[in-house]
Backbone as CSV, one residue per row, in Angstrom:
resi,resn,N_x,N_y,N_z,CA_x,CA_y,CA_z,C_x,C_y,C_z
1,UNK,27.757,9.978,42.916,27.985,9.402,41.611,27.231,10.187,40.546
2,UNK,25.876,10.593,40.621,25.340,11.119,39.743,25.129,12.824,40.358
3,UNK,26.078,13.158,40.710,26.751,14.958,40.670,27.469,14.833,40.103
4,UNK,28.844,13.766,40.230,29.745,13.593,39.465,29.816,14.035,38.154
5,UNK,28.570,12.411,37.578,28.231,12.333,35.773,27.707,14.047,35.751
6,UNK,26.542,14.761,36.511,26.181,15.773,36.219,27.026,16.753,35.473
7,UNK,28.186,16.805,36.517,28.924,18.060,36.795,29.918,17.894,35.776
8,UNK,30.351,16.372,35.441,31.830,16.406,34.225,30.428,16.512,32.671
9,UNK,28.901,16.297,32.775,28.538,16.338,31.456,28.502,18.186,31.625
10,UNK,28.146,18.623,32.338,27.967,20.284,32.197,29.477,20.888,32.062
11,UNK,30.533,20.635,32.438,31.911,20.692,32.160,32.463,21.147,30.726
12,UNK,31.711,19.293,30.320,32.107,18.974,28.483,30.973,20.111,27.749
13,UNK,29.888,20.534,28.017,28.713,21.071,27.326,29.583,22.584,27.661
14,UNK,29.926,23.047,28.614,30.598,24.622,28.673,31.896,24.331,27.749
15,UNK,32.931,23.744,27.961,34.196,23.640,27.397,33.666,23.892,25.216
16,UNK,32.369,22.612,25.265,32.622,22.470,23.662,31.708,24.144,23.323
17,UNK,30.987,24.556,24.062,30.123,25.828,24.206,31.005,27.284,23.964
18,UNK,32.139,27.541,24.514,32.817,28.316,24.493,34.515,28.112,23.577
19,UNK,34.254,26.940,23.207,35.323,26.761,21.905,35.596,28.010,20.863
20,UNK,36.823,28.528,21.108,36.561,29.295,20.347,36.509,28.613,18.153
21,UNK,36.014,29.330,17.258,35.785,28.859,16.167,37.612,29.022,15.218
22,UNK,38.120,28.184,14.444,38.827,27.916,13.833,38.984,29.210,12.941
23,UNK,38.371,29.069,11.888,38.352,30.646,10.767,37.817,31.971,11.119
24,UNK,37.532,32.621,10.745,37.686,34.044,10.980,35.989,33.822,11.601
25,UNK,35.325,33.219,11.264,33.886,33.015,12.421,33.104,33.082,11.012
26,UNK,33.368,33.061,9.719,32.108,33.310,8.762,32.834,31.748,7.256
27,UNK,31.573,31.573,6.833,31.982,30.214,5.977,31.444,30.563,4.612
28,UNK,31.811,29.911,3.973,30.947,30.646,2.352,29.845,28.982,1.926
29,UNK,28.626,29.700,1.803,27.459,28.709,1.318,27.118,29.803,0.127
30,UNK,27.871,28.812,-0.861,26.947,29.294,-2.122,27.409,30.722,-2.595
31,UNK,28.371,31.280,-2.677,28.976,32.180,-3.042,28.677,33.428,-1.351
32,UNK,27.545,33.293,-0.990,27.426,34.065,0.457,27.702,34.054,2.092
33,UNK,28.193,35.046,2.117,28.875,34.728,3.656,27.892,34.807,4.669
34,UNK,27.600,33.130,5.764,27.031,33.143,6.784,27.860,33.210,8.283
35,UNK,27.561,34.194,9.008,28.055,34.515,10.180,27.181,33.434,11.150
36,UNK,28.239,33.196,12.018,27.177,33.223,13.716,27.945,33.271,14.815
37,UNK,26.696,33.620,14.999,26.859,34.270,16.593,27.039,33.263,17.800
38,UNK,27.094,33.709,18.977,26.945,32.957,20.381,25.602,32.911,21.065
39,UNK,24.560,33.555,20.090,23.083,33.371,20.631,22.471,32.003,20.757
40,UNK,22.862,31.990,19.832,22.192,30.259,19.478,22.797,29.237,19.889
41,UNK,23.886,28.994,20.548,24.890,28.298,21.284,24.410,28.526,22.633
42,UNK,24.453,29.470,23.558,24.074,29.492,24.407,22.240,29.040,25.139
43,UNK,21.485,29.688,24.105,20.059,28.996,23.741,20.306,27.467,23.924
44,UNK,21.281,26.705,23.070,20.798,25.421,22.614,21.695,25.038,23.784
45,UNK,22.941,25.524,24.526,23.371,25.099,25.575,21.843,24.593,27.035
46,UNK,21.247,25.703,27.061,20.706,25.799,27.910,19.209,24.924,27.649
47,UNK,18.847,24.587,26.391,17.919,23.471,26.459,18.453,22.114,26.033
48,UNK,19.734,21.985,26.234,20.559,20.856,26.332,20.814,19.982,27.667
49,UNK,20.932,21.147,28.529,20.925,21.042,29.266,19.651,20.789,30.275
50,UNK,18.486,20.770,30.123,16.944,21.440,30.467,16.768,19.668,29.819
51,UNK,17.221,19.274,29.220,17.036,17.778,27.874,17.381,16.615,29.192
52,UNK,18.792,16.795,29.314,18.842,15.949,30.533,18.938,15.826,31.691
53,UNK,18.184,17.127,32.149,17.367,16.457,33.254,16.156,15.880,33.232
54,UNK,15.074,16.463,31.917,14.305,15.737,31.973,14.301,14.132,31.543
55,UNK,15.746,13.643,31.111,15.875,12.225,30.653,16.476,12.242,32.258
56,UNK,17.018,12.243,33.049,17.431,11.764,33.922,16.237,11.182,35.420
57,UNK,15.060,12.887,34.913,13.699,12.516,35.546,12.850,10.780,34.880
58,UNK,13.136,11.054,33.833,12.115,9.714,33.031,12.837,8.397,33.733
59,UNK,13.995,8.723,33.749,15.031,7.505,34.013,14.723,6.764,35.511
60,UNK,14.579,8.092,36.530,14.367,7.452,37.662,13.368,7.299,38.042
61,UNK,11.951,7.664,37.060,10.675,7.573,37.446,10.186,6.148,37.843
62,UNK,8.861,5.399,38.003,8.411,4.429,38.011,7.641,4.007,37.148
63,UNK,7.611,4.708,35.853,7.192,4.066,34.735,7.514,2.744,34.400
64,UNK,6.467,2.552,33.324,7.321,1.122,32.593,8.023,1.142,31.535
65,UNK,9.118,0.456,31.155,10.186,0.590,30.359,9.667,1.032,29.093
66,UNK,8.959,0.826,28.088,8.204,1.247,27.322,8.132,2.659,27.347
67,UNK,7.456,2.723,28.323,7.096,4.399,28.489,7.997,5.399,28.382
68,UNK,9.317,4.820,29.394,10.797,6.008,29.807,10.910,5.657,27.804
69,UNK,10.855,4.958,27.823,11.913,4.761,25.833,10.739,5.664,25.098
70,UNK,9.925,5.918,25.272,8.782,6.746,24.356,9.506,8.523,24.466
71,UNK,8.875,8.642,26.164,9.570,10.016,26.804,10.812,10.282,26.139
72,UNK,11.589,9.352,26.581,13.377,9.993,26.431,13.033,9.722,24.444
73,UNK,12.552,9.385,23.467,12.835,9.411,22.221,11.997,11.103,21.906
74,UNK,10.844,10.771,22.793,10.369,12.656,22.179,11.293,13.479,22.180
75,UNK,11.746,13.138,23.647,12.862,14.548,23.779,14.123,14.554,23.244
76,UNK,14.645,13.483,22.924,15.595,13.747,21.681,15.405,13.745,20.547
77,UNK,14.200,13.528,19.613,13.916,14.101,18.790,13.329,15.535,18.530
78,UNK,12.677,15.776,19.414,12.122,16.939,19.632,12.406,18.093,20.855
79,UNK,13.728,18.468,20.769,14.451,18.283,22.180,13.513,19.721,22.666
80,UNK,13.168,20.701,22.359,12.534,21.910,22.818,10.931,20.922,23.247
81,UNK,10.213,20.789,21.745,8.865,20.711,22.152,8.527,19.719,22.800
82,UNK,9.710,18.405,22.576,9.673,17.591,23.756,9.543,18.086,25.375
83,UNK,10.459,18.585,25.392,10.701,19.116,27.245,9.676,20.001,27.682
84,UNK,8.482,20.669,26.938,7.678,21.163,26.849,6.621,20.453,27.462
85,UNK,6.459,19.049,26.170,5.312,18.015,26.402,5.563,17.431,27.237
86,UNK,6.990,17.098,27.981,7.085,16.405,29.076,6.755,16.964,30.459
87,UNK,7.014,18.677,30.319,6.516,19.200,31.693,4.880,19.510,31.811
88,UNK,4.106,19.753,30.885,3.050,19.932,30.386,2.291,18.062,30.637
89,UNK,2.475,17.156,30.295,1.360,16.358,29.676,1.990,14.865,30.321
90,UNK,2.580,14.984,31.455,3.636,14.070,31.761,2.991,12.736,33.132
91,UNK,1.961,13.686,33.378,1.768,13.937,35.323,3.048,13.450,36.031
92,UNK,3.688,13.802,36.129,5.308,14.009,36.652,5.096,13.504,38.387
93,UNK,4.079,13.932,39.097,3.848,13.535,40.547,3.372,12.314,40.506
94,UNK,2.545,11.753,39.712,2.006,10.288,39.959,3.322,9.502,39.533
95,UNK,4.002,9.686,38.639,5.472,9.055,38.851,6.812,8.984,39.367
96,UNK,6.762,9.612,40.293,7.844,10.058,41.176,8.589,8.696,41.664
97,UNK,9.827,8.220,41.944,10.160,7.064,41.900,9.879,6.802,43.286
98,UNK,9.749,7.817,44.253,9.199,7.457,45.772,7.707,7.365,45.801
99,UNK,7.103,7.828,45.003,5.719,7.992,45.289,4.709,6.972,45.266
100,UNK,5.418,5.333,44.618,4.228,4.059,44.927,5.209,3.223,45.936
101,UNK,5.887,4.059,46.392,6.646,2.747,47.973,6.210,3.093,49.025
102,UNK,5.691,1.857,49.522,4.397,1.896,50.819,5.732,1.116,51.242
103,UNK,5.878,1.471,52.399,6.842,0.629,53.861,6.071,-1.008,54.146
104,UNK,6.836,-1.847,54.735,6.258,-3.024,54.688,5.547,-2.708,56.149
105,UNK,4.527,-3.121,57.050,4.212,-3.230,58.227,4.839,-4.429,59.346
């Protein structure tokens, strides 16, 4: 189920990624012509992508609800320096969603 969601959201993120552009590729701001490129598309593809997994990590962690809604708002507001602060400042192992289940005896 969740390769599925994975695989049709990385699908939609390549398909809208490689769209090609409508007009000749340049727009007029202000009497001057701004170009762009596929640098920055591919960049923002790839920490778009880098975005949710780390919301998908917060999601299945064992935090408390509070917490995942703090995490997942950095990183969509701050989707680079978020995913940054989240691998950096997170302790990511003390929340692992297996890591406080003790077996019953």
């Amino acid at each position: 189920m969740l390769q599925n969601t994975l695989l049709s959201i990385l699908t939609l993120c390549l398909t809208l990624a490689s769209a090609a552009p409508v007009s000749d590729g340049t727009f007029k701001v202000a009497g001057n012509n701004v170009g762009y490129g596929t640098g920055g598309g591919i960049a923002g593809l790839i920490i778009l992508i880098l975005d949710i997994i780390v919301i998908i990590e917060v999601l299945q962690s064992n935090r408390p609800a509070s917490h995942k809604v703090l995490w997942i708002l950095v990183v969509l507001l701050f989707p680079l320096i978020g995913m940054i602060l989240y691998f950096l400042f997170s302790n990511r192992a003390a929340h692992k969603s297996g890591g406080s289940y003790e077996p019953i005896p």
